[in-house]
N, C-alpha and C positions, 0 to 999 in steps of 0.2 A: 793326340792332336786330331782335331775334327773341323775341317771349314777353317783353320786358323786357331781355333779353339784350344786351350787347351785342358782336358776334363783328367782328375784324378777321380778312380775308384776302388774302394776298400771294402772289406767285410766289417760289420759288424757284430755279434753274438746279441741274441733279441731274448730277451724274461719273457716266459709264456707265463699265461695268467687265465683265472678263471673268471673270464670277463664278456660270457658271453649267456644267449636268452636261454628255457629250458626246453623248447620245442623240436620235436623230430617233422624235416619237413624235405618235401622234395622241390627240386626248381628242372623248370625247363630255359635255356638260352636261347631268348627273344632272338629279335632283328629291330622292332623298333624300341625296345627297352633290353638291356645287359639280362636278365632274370624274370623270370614271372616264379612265384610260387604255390604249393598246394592248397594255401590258404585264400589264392589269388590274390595276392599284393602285385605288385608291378613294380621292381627296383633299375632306377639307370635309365628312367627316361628319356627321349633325347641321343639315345648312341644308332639310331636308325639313320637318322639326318643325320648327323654328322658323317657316319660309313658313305651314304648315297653323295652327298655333296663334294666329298673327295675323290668317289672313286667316278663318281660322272666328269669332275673338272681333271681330273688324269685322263680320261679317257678319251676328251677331248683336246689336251695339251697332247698326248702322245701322237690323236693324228696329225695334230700340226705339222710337231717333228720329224712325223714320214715322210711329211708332201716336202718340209726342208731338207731331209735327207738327198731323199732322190732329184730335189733341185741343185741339189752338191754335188751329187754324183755326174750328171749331165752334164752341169757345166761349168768345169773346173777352174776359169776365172772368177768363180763366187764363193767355190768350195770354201778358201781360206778362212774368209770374213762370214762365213755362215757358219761356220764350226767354232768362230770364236765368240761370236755375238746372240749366235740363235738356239746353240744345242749343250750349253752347259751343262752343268747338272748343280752349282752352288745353290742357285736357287730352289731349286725342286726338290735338294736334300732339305733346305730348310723350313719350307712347305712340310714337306713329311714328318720331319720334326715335330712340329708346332701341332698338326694333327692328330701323330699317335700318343705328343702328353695328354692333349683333350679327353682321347678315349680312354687312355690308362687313369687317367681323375676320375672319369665315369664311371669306370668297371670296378675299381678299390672302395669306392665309396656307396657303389652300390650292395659291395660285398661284403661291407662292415654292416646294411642292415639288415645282412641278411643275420649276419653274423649277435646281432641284438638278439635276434629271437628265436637263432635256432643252437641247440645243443649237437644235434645229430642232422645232418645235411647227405639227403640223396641226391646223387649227381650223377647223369650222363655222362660215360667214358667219355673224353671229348678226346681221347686220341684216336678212337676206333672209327672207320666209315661206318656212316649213317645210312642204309638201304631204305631206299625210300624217303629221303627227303625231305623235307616240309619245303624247303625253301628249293626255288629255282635255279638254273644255272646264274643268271645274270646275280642273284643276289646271292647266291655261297662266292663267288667272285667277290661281293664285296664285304660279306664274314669271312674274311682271310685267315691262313692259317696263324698270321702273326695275332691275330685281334682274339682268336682260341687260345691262343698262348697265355697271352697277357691274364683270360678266363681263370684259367688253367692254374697261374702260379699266383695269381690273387688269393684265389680259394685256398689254395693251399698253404702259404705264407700269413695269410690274417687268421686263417683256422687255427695253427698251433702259436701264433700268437696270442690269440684268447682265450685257446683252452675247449674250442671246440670238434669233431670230428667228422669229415667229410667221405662218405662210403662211395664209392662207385658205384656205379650199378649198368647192367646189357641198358642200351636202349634202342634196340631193335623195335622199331611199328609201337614204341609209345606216343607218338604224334597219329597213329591209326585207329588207336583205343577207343572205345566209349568205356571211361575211368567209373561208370556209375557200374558197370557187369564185368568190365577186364574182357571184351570181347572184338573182335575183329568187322562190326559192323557199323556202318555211318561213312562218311567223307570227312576230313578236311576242305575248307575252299578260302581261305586267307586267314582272317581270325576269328572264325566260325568254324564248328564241327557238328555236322549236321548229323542229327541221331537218327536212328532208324525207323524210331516212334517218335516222329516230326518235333522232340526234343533239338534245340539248339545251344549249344555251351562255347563260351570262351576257350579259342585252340587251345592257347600255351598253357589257359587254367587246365584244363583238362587234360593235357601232355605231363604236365608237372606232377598230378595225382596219379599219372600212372608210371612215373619216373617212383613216388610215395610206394606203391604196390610193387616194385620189384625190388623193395628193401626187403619186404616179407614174402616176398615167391620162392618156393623152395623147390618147383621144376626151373625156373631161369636162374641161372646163374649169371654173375658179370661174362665168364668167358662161354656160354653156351653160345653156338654158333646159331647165327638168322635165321639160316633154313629149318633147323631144330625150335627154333621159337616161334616161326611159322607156324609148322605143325602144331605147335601144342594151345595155341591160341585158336587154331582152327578147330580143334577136338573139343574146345571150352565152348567156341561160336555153337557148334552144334550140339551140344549138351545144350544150351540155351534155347537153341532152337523149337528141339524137340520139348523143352519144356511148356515154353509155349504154347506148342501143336498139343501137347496133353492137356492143358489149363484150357484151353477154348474147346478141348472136344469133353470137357467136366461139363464146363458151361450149358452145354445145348441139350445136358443129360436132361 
């Protein structure tokens, strides 16, 4: 029973099938779309607004209910009729409601194309913290952990539905990368990733291909610890480095 409602639910056992593309691919999880992939497709459009617009009009219903609270509190001839009229929660559950079907429509449907074209899917541990960030506090606030979730058991419920295979993979400072060398040099600065040789590339495209390279890394591991991925990204930067400083000091032979 929910709201008055009342909901049955059951199992049911699902036929996996070999119903899906032949491509090995990595994805990184946007903000303003569910997926970006290695090939740069963009899947789930559209799940950016919807996150931002719920969680800015929560955020602004909930200061409401502060300023009603503590107007209940002061003065307790109002309390009564403010607790019944001002601070429910029927509505607000069914707000929420109505919201995370939207985004779970987005996320399944995004994840069935992915599911078209890929055989083999690299994917960022989403259960693990992410050092370093891409996204700000105010916006991992509104990629909630439930909105990971739903990510989470898409992929993984459509994948052996169709018969394709979803790998984990560390993603430690793969939004850090320049995916063109696997090195630790350049910025992010929104959906730009500014290369070091005034190359600029699509973040998430460029996140995704280096989500793509830690299929095939054989120093990273899924469970290799950050600080150990640190280093071994810094010993690559400088290997780079210094090849560099050789190729320009050929040059001027």
């Amino acid at each position: 029973m929910r709201d008055g409602i009342v909901e049955v639910h059951y199992t049911i056992e699902l036929e996996e099938s070999e119903n899906c593309g032949n491509s090995t691919i990595g994805i990184d999880k946007g903000y303003t779309e569910v997926f970006v992939d290695s090939e740069g497709e963009h899947h789930g459009e559209g799940l950016g607004k919807i996150l931002t617009t719920h969680s800015d009009k929560l955020n602004k219903k909930h200061q409401a209910r502060n300023k009603l609270r503590t107007i209940a509190n002061k003065k307790s001839h109002l309390k009564k009729n403010i607790l019944k009229n001002n601070l429910g929660r029927k509505k607000l559950n069914r707000q929420k409601q109505k919201v995370q079907a939207q985004i779970k429509n987005i996320i399944y449907q995004a994840t069935h194309k992915l599911m078209d074209k890929a055989k083999f899917l690299a994917v960022e541990d989403l259960t693990s913290p992410i050092t370093g960030s891409k996204f700000s506090k105010h916006i991992n606030r509104r990629l909630s952990a439930w909105t990971k979730g739903v990510i989470a058991k898409a992929l993984d419920s459509i994948s052996r539905r169709r018969g394709s295979s979803v790998i984990l993979v560390n993603s430690a400072y793969t939004s850090q990368m320049d995916n063109r060398y696997g090195i630790l040099l350049g910025k992010r600065n929104g959906d730009s990733f500014y290369c070091y040789d005034g190359v600029v590339l699509q973040a998430d495209e460029n996140a995704a291909r280096n989500v793509l390279a830690r299929l095939y890394d054989l120093e990273i591991g899924r469970w290799t610890p950050f600080q150990k991925v640190k280093s071994i990204l810094l010993e690559r930067t400088e290997r780079h480095r210094l090849g560099l400083l050789n190729q320009d000091s050929s040059c001027n032979l």
